[in-house]
C-alpha positions in Angstrom: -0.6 16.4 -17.4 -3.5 15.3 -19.1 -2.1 11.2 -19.7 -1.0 12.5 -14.9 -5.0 12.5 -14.9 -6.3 10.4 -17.3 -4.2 7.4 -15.2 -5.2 8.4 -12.3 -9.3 8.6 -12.8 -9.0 5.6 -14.2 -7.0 3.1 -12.0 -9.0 5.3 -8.8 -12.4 4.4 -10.9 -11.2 0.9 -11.4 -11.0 0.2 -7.7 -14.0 2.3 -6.3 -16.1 -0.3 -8.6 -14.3 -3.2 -7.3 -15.1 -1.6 -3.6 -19.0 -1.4 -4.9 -18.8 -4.7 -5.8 -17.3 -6.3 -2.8 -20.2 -4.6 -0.6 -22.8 -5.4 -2.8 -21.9 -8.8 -1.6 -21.8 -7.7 2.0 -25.6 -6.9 1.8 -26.3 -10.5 0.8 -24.1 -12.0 3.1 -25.3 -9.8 6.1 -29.2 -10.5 5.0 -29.4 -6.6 4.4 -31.3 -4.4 1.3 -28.6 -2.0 1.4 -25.1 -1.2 2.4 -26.8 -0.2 6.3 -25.6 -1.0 9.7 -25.7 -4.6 9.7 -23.4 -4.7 6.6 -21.5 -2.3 7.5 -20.7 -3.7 11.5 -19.9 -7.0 9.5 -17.2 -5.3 7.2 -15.9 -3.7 10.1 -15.8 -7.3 12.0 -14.2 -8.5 8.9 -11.6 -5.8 9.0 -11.2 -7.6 13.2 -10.9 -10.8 11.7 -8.1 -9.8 9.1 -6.6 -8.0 11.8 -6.2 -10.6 14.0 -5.2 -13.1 11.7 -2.0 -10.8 11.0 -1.5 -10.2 14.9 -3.3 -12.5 17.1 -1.2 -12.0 20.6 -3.3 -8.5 20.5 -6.2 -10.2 22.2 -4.3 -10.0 25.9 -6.3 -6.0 25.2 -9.3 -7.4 25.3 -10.4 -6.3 28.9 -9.6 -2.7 27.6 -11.7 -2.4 24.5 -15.3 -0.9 25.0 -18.8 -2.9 24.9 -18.9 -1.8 21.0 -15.2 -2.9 20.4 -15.5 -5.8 22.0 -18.9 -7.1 20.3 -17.3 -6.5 17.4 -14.3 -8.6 18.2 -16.2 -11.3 19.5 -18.1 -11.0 15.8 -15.0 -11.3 14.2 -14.0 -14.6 15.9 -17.2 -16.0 15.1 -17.6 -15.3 11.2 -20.0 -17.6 9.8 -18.8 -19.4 6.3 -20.0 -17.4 3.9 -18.5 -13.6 5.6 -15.1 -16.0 6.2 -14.6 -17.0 2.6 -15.3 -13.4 2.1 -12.4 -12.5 4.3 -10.1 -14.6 2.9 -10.7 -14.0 -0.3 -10.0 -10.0 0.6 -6.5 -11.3 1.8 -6.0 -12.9 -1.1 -6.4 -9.9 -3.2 -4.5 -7.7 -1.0 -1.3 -10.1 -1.2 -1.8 -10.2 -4.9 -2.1 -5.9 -4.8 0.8 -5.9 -2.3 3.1 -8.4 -4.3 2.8 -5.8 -7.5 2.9 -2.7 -5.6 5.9 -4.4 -3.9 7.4 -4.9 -7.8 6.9 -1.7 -8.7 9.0 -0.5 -5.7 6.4 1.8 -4.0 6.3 -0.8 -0.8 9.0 -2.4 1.0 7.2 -5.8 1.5 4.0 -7.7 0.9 2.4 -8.9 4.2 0.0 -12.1 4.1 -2.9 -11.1 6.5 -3.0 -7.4 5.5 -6.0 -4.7 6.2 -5.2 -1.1 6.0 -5.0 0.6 9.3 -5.6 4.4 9.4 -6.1 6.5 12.9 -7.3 9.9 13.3 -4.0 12.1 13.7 -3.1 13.6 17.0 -3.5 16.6 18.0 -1.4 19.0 16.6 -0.1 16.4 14.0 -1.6 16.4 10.2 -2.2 13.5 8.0 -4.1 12.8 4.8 -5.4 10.1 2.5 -4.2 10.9 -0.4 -1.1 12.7 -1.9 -1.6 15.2 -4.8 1.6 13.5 -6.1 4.0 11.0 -5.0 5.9 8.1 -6.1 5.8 6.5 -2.4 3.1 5.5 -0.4 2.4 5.5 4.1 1.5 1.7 2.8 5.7 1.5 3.3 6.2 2.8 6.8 6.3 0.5 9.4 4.1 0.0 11.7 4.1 1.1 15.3 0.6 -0.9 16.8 0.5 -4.5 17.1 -3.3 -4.3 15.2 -6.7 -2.5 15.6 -7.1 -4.0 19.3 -4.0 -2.6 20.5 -5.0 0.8 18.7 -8.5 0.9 20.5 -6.6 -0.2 24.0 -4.3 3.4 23.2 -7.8 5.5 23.1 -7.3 5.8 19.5 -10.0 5.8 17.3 -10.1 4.1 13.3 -10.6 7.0 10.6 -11.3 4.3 8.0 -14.0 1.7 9.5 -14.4 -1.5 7.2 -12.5 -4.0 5.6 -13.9 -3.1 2.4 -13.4 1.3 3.1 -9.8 0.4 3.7 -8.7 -1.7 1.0 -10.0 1.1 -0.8 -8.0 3.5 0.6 -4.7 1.3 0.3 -5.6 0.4 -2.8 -5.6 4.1 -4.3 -3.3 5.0 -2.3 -1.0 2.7 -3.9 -2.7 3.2 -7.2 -1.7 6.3 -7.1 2.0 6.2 -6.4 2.7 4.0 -9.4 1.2 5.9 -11.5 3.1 9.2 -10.7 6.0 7.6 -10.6 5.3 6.2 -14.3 4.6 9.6 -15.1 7.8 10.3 -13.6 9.9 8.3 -15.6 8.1 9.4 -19.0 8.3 13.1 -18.2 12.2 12.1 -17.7 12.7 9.7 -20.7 11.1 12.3 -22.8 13.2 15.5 -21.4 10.3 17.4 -20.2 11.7 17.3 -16.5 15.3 16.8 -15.2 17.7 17.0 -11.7 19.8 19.3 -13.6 19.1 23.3 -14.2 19.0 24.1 -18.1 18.4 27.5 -19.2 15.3 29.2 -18.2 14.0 25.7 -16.5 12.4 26.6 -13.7 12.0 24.3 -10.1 8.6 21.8 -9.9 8.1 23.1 -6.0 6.2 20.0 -5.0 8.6 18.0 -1.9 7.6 14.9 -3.5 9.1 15.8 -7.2 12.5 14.4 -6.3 15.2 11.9 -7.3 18.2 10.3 -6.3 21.1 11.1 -7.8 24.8 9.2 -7.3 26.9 11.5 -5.1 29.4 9.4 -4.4 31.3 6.9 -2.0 30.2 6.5 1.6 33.0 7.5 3.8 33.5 5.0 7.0 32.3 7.0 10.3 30.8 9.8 8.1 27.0 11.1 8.9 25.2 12.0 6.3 21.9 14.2 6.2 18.6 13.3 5.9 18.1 13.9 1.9 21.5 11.2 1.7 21.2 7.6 1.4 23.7 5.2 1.8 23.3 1.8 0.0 24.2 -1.9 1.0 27.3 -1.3 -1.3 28.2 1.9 0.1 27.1 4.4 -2.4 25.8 7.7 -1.8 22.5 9.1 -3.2 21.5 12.4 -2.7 17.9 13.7 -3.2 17.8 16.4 -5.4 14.8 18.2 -6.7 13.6 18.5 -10.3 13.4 20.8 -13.1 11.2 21.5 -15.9 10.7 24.1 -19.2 9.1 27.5 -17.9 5.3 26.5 -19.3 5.2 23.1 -17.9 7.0 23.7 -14.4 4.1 26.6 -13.9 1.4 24.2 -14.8 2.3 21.7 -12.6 3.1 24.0 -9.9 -0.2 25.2 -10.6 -1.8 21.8 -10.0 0.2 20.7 -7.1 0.3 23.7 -4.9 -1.5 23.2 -1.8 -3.6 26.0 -0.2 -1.1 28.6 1.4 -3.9 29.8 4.1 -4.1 25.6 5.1 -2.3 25.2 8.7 -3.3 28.6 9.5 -6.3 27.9 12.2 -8.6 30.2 11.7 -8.6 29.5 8.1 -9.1 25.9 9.3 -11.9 26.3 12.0 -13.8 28.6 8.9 -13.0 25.8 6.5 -14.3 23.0 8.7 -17.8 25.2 9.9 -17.9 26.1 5.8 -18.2 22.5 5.0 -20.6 21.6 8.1 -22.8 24.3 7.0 -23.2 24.0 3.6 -23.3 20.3 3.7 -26.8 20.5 6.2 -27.9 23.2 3.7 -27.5 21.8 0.4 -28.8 18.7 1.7 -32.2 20.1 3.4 -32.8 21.9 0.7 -32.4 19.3 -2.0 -30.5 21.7 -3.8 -28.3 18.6 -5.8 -31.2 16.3 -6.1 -32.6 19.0 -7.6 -29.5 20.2 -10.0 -28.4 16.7 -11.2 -32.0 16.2 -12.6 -32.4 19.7 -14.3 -28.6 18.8 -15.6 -29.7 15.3 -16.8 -33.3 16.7 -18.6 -32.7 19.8 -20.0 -29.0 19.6 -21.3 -26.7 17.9 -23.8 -28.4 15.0 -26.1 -31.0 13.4 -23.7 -33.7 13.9 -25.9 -37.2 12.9 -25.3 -37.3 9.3 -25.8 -34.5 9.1 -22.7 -36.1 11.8 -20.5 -37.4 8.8 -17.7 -34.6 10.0 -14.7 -35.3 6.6 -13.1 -34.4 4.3 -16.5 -31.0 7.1 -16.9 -30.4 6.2 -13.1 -30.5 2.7 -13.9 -28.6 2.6 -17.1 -25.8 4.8 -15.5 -25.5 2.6 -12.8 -25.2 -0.6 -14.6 -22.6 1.1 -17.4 -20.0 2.3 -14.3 -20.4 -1.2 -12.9 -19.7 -2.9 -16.2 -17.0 -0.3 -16.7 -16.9 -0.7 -20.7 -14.3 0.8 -23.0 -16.9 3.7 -23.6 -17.2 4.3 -19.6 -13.5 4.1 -19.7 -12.3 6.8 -22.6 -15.3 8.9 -20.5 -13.3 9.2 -17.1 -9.9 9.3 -19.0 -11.2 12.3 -20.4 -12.0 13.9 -17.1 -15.6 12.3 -16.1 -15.9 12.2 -12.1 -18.2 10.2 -10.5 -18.4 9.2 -6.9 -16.4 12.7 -5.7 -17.9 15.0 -3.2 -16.7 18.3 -4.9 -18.6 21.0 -3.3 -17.1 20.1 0.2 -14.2 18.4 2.3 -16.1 15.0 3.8 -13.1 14.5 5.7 -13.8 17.7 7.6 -17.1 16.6 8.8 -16.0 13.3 9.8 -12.4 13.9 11.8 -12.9 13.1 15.0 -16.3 13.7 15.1 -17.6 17.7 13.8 -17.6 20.8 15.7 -21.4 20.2 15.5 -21.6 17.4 17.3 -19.4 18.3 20.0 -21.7 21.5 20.4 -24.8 19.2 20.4 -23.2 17.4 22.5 -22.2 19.5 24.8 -25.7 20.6 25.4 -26.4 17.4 25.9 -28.5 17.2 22.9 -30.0 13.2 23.0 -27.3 11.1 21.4 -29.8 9.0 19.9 -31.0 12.0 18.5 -27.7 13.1 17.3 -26.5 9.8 15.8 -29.7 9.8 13.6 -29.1 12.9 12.2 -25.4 12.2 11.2 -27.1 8.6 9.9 -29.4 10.1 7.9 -26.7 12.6 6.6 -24.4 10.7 5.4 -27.1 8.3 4.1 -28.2 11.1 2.1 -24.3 12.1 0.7 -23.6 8.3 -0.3 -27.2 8.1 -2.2 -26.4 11.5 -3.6 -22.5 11.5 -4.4 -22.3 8.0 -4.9 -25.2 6.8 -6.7 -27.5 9.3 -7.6 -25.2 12.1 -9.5 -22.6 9.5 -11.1 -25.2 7.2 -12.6 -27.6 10.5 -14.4 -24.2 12.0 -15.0 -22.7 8.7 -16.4 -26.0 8.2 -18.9 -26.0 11.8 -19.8 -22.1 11.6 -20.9 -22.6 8.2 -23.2 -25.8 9.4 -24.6 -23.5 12.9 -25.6 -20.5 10.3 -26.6 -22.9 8.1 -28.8 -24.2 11.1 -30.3 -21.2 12.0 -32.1 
């Protein structure tokens, strides 16, 4: 379990500073002092233009996009040079992820004009970002939309805005799979887990701890249920699930299990109104502001020379984007930075918060309303993403150089 997390903290790490790095380049590109709204409307356009160049016919929904959709299609057919070779070089690193996700056999095919498209579920369907395992990716389904256009044209609305968001999101997303299904094959090749029952072993619960196993001939005309595969040469696999020794099947059912309340809707409406209102409080009050700098000042080996929050803020923040071996063995070990831990983000932003529709509903001044959420999540990027990794980042290498 610990070489499950080390893996994955540090490939997910790895590509959150490529992300930083690609929209640090945005803001020089787009004229901006910070990743704002002009940087961010021309990573959106630049998700368009990617878009597009994968699916152009989807331009006859034009006519059905809004004044905001359209502006920034019209944006993304009018890139100037310097946001283009941007673009293209984004394509070019996609094809070059795609072609070695595609290797590793946790994506069917590697497109050439590729940019992640994920919509806000349904109602009364669930989906999320990330798996807590899996050794497949949603980067393999087929798609059903001819592009973001067609999408918008449907009434459906983008949960990750941004060229730059969503290679992110693909990118660990795919991240992810290979390395749990590297863990996978070591756990096997070491005979800590196995398809078959041995005494005492006890069932890894988790849907996506599976494998295939030969079951035989296919039989012409014969149907075959929907943990069967047939192959091209008319083999049968069966999908069976695995089993590991007492100690480690509890741990990792331990660390997989997903809430048992979650689906339930009350516990869901109390979940989402938890997260609203302890996100307004905690940032109103300053409360983390407050705690990472007590953290940073009064704990582990800061010591007085080192006390300056600013210089630590700095330091940290030049030592995650360097990512040296020492920043390295420090999230291998378990070091987070850039999580929001206290609260689920993605219940504040799906489909817009319960807050907003009650503001809204009382026809509290959208203008009003928008600047709120602005400054909000202004406030949760400097905080989560900046702020708390970088004094948390110095703290942990001045501890690690103390040793």
């Amino acid at each position: 379990l610990d070489t499950f997390y080390a893996e994955r903290n540090d490939k997910e790490t790895a590509v959150d500073i490529t992300t930083k790095a690609h929209q640090e380049e945005l803001k020089e590109i787009s004229g901006s002092k910070k990743f704002g709204l002009g940087a961010k409307k021309l990573d959106m356009a630049i998700q368009v233009y990617i878009d597009l160049r994968d699916s152009p016919d989807q331009m006859q929904y034009y006519d059905k996009l809004n004044a905001t959709q359209k502006e920034l299609v019209d944006k993304a057919r009018n890139l100037p040079p310097d946001a283009q070779a941007f673009a293209d070089n984004l394509i070019a690193e996609n094809k070059e992820f795609g072609d070695a996700a595609k290797d590793q056999e946790v994506i069917h095919n590697s497109k050439e004009n590729y940019s992640a498209r994920l919509w806000f579920a349904e109602p009364g369907q669930k989906r999320t970002l990330f798996k807590k395992f899996g050794t497949t990716t949603t980067r393999a389904k087929a798609r059903t939309l001819e592009g973001i256009m067609h999408g918008w044209a449907l009434g459906k609305t983008l949960r990750v805005t941004g060229a730059t968001t969503a290679q992110n999101v693909a990118h660990k997303q795919v991240t992810q799979a290979i390395v749990d299904k590297q863990v996978m094959k070591l756990a096997k090749d070491w005979g800590l887990i196995s398809s078959q029952q041995l005494p005492g072993w006890k069932r890894v619960e988790h849907p996506n701890f599976t494998t295939w196993k030969f079951a035989g001939k296919a039989e012409p005309g014969k149907a075959y249920g929907q943990n069967f595969f047939v192959t091209d040469g008319g083999v049968v696999l069966e999908r069976v699930g695995m089993y590991a020794e007492p100690v480690l099947a509890k741990k990792l059912n331990t660390a997989l299990a997903g809430s048992k309340l979650r689906g339930i809707p009350l516990v869901d409406w109390l979940s989402k109104w938890n997260a609203i209102i302890k996100q307004n409080i905690l940032m109103t009050s300053f409360f983390h502001h407050q705690a990472y700098l007590r953290s940073y000042m009064g704990g582990g080996k800061t010591g007085v020379k080192n006390l300056n929050p600013v210089t630590a803020y700095k330091k940290g923040g030049e030592a995650i984007t360097n990512y040296t071996p020492e920043v390295q063995q420090l999230v291998r070990g378990g070091l987070t930075i850039g999580r929001i831990q206290d609260w689920n983000e993605a219940d504040l932003k799906r489909e817009g918060t319960v807050f907003s529709r009650v503001a809204r509903y009382f026809k509290a001044g959208e203008k009003g309303l928008d600047a709120i959420n602005k400054i909000r999540e202004q406030q949760a990027d400097f905080l989560f993403k900046k702020m708390g990794p970088q004094l948390k980042m110095q703290a942990a290498l001045l501890e690690y150089r103390s040793q």
